[in-house]
Structure formats: C-alpha cells, structure tokens
C-alpha positions in Angstrom: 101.9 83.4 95.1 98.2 84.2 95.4 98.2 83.8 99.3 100.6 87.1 100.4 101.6 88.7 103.9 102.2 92.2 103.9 103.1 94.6 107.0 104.0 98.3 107.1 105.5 100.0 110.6 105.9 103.5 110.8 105.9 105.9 114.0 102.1 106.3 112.7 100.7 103.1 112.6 101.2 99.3 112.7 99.8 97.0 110.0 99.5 93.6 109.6 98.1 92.2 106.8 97.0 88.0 105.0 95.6 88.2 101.7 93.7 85.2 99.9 92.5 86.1 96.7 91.5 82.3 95.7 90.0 82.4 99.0 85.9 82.1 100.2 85.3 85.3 101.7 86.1 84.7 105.0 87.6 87.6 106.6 89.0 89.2 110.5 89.4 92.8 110.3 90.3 94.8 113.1 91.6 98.6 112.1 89.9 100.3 115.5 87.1 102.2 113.1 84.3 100.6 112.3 82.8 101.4 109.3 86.4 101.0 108.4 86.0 97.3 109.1 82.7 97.1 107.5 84.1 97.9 104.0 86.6 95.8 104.2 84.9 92.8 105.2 82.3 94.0 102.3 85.4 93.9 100.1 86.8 90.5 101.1 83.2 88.6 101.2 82.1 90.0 97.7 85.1 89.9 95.9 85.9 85.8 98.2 89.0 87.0 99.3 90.2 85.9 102.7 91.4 88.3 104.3 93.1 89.3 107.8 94.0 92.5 108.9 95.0 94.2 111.8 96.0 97.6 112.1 96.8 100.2 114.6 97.3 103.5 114.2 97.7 107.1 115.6 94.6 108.9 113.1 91.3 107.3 111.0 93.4 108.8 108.2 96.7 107.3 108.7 94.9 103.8 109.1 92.7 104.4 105.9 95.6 105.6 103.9 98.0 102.8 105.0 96.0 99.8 105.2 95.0 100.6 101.4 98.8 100.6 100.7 99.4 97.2 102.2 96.5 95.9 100.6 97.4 97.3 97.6 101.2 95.8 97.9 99.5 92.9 98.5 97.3 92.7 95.4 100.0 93.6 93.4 102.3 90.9 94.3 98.8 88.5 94.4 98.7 89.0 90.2 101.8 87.1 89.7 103.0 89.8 86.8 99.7 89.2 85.7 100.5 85.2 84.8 97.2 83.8 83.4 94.7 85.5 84.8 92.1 87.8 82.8 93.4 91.4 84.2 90.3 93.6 83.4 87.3 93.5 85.7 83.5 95.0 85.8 80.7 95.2 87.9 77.7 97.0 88.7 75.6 96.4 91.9 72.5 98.4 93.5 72.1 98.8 96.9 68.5 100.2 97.6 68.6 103.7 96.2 71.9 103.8 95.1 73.8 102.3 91.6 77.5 102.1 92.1 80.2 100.9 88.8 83.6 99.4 89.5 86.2 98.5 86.6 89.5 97.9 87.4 93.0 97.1 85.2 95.1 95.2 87.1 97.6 95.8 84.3 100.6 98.1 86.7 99.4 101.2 85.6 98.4 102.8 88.6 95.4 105.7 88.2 92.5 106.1 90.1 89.6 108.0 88.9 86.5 108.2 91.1 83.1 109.9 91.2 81.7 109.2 94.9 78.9 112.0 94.6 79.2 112.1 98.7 76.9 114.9 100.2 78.6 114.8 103.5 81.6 114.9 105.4 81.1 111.7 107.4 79.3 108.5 107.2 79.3 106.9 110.8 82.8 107.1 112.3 84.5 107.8 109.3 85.1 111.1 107.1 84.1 110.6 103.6 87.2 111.9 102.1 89.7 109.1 103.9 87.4 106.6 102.1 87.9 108.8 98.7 91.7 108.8 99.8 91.8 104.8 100.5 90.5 104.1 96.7 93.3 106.8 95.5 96.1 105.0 97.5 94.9 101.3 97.0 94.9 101.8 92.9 98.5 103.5 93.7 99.9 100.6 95.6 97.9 97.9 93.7 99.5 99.1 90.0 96.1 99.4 89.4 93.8 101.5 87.2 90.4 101.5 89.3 87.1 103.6 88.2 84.8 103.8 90.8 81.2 105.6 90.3 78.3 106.0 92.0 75.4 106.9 89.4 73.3 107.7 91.8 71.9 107.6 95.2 70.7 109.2 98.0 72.3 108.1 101.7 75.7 107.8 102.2 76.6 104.4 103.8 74.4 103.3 100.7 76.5 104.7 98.2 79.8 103.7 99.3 78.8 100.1 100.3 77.5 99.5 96.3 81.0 101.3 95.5 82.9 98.9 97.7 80.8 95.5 96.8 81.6 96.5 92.9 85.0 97.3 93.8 85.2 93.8 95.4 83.1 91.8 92.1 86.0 93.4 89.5 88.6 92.8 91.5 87.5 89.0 91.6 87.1 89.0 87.8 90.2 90.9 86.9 92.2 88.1 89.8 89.7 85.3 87.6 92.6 82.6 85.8 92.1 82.1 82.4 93.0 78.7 81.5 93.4 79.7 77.9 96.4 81.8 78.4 98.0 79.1 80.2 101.5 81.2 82.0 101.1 83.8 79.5 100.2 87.3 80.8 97.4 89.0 78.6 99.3 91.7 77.4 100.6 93.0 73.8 103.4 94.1 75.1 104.1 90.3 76.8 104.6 92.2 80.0 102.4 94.1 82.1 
C-alpha cells in the first residue's frame, strides 16, 4: 500500500502520477515548467521517495494546483490509515542565506499554514503564489496538517528550495514505521 498510482483528467490537464514513499529518491518529473520539476525532484530525493510524474496541462497554475492534488491523493492513501507508522514529522534545513521549518501531521486533518516571506512575484518560470497554492492544495488532498516557514532569507529560489527539502525530511519522518506500534495507528482516538 505504500507504492500508489494516482491520475486526474479534466478538460484542464492530464496527470499521471507513481509514488514510492519506501523508495531511494529516484525520481522522473516532467510537468512542462521547470522550476516546477525542480521542487519536485527536491521533494522526492530529500524526502527518498520515488517518484514519477507526468503532467500536462492548459496553465502553470492548473498543473501546480493539480499535480499537488494527486500527490496529495496519493500520500494519503500511501499512510495506510496511518497503520504503524510515526505520523508527525520535523525538519529544519538552511540553504545559504535562508532557514526554512517544515512539520507536518499526517493525522487526516487537513490545514495548511504557511509563511513563505516571498518578495516577488516570480522565481524563474513560475509565480510565487502557484507554489504558495501547491502547499495549500497538497496538505488539502494529503489529509494533512503542514506548517511551512521560512525564518529568513534573502533570494527567492533559496527560500522555497530550504521550504521544499524540509517539506520532503518531515514528510519522510511522519511516513517513518514504528516497529513499536506494530498495526496500531498512533492515535487516542484508535483512528486517524
């Protein structure tokens, strides 16, 4: 259950999508935007998910936005109702001048708060806000409750790189099987 194929065809785009998350980080992304495809492949080789996606769509945003719901989907049906594994994940990571924060509950309550601290519209072929709208739409498809900060930092490809590499190290820990819980799922409740 922790190897999942996910699609999504609409009149706006066409997604395929493989998600590994006991994988090694190898990844082939191919969403027609590049940067796009740079954060992804970030996300997949820091957080060693293997990962394949290919998407096609009419607008950057439509891609952004729909490619984070399939991978989302995708995550959420990857936790197995959150059967042994840890749930909660943390990481911070540098990159040069900038200090990015991740923590993510992969518990099915979907909410996304993020602080980005972007000082422009853009960073190479992408705007900054269908980057702000993937983590939103990822966390709502996921089921997942994702922070994402950037403390600080001065260039833009900078800050959302750290964001996307921390992003990737909690997932990983959050996706991390405790062998103490066994099939239980780590919970009070006994169900996420």
């Amino acid at each position: 259950m922790r190897k999942v194929k996910a699609q999504r065809k609409t009149k706006e785009v066409d997604i395929t999508l493989e998600l590994n998350v006991d994988g090694t980080g190898n990844a082939d992304i191919k969403t027609g935007i590049k940067f796009f495809d740079h954060m992804l492949l970030t996300l997949a080789k820091h957080g060693l998910f293997d990962l394949q996606v290919n998407a096609i769509g009419d607008l950057t945003h439509h891609v952004a936005e729909d490619v984070a719901l399939v991978l989302g989907e995708a995550l959420s049906k990857a936790t197995n109702q959150g059967k042994g594994i840890k749930r909660f994940g943390s990481a911070y990571v540098p990159m040069d001048e900038s200090l990015a924060r991740a923590t993510v509950d992969l518990g099915g309550r979907p909410y996304c708060i993020q602080n980005l601290r972007f000082l422009q519209s853009k960073i190479e072929d992408m705007k900054t806000e269908d980057m702000e709208h993937f983590f939103e739409s990822l966390a709502q498809a996921a089921k997942a409750n994702i922070h994402v900060t950037v403390l600080y930092g001065k260039n833009e490809h900078h800050k959302i790189e750290a964001a996307m590499k921390a992003l990737a190290l909690a997932l990983c820990e959050a996706f991390t099987v405790e062998p103490r819980l066994g099939d239980r799922v780590p919970s009070a409740k006994g169900v996420l």
